[in-house]
C-alpha positions, 0 to 999 in steps of 0.5 A: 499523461507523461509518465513519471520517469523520464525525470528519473533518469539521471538517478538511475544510471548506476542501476542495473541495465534492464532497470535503467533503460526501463525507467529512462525512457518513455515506455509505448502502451503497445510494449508495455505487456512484452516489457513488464506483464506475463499476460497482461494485467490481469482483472477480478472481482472477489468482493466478500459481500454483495455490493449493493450501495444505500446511503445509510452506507455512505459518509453525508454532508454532515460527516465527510470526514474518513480515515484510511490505514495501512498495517503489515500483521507480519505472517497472519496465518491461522494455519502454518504454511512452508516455513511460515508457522501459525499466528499464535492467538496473542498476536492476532488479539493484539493485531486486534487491539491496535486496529481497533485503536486506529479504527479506520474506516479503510483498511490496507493490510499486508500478510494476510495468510489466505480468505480465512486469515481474513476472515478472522480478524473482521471476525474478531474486529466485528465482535468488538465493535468495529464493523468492516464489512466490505472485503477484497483478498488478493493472493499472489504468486507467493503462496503464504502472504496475500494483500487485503482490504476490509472497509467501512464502504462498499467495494464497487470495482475490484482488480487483481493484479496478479500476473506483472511480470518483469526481466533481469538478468536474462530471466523472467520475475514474477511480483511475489504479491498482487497489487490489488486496486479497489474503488470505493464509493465514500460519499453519493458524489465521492470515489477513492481508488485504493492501491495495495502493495507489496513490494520484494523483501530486503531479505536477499535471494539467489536468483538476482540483487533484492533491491533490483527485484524491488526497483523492477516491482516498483516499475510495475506499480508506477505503469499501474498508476499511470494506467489509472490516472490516464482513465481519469486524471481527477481520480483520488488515488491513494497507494498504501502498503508495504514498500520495503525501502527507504524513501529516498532509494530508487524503488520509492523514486519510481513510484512516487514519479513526478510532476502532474502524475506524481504522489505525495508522500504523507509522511506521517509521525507519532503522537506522542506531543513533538510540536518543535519546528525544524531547526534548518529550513531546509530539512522538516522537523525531526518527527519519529516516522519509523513503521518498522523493525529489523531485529537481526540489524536492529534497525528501525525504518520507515518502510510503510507508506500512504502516498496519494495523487494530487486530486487525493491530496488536495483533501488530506488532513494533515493534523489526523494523520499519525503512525500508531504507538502504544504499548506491545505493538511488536506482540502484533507486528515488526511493523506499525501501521500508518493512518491517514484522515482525508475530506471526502469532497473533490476540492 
């Protein structure tokens, strides 16, 4: 399969050096772990039940329909960690409340705290009625926030990508947070892989330009997709997280790609009644999309995404896709989540 981005190439030139040249030319399997992994990319499996499959666990004929979400519970912690202080009780019910609301089948979370963390919001969604029991928790080089997983179905192959690693400016990176890859088993004859990520704040750091940071971790989760695709080029995948950048900079270009291997963007918006078509074909129609909020610059963005491979999105249902909005989202988070409803038949 050609990787995505040979067609990147023009749109990267003003880029740092190390960047361009990385997207600009067609990377060699064999130097791909000199290039972006400090020891490759590294596999395991910590699933938090036993993973046993029967069909009561599995979507039938009768019901195919199946919903994933992707929530960023801002520092979900239950104990303080560095500079990062404990979720206060309300938050976290509130955190509660919305997922509730969303009830999704899959869950995609970002900032989780530690197993624990976890381990208490399934805890207070079970109590609730909303029963996920299947989990992966994949911590990273950051010791404070982790991805996650809660599901519905069962987890039957879980990665941690834990060790990518990349150079700028003459120094070695770490991605601050593993990219986590689980297969989930949503019907007897239908699989979904799920990719969880979260890419380099826009807050800046010294050690090099934040958005730099962010366009090298985008090149590893792009050669991470390919590498997934080039096993299966049929597969359902679907990439949710945090990618903290706009859809149109250079970090979401690369990671979305192009042609048979690239991922669409759901782009989901509010329900709040907007039906009004664009007033110019050649923009869509002006929705409210944005997932997240920066107080200091009083800036509302969209910055969380669900994006799915062509096969995936062949079974996207578009009219059952949203952005939550309710009353005291910002108790929760600074972000919204994002749902997405998919058929879970290989069309």
């Amino acid at each position: 399969m050609k990787p995505a981005f040979t067609a990147l190439r023009s749109i990267f030139r003003t880029l740092h050096p190390a960047t361009a040249a990385a997207v600009s030319r067609r990377p060699r399997s064999s130097s791909l772990n000199r290039l972006y992994f400090l020891s490759g990319l590294a596999s395991g499996i910590a699933l938090h039940h036993a993973c046993a499959v029967t069909p009561s666990q599995l979507l039938t004929d009768a019901s195919t329909e199946f919903t994933v979400a992707t929530y960023n519970v801002e520092n979900y912690l239950i104990r303080p960690i560095q500079s990062r202080a404990e979720k206060s009780d309300a938050a976290r019910s509130q955190v509660t409340s919305i997922v509730l609301q969303l009830h999704p089948d899959v869950l995609a979370l970002q900032e989780i705290g530690s197993s624990d963390a976890l381990e208490d919001l399934r805890v207070r969604l079970h109590s609730r009625g909303l029963d996920l029991p299947y989990a992966e928790f994949a911590p990273g080089h950051d010791p404070a926030i982790a991805v996650a997983v809660l599901s519905r179905f069962p987890i039957l192959r879980a990665h941690r990508h834990t060790n990518l690693s990349f150079v700028l400016d003459g120094r070695r990176f770490r991605t601050s947070r593993a990219f986590s890859e689980v297969e989930l088993g949503i019907a007897p004859a239908y699989r979904l892989i799920l990719v969880n990520a979260h890419l380099k704040s826009r807050r800046t750091v010294p050690e090099a330009d934040e958005a730099e940071i962010r366009a090298q971790e985008a090149i590893c989760l792009r050669l991470l997709i390919d590498r997934i695709q080039a096993r299966n080029r049929r597969a359902n995948v679907i990439l949710c997280g945090d990618l903290n950048d706009s859809p149109d900079s250079p970090a979401l270009r690369i990671v979305r790609g192009s042609g048979t291997g690239g991922l669409l963007d759901t782009r989901p918006s509010e329900r709040n009644g907007d039906r009004a078509p664009s007033a110019d074909s050649r923009y869509p129609a002006r929705r409210i999309h944005w997932t997240h909020y920066f107080s200091r610059d009083d800036l509302y963005s969209r910055i969380d995404y669900i994006l799915l491979s062509r096969p995936a999105a062949r079974e996207w249902l578009p009219d059952g896709s949203y952005v939550f909005s309710g009353p005291d989202w910002g108790l929760a988070s600074d972000h919204r989540p994002v749902l997405v409803r998919l058929m879970a038949v290989d069309r």
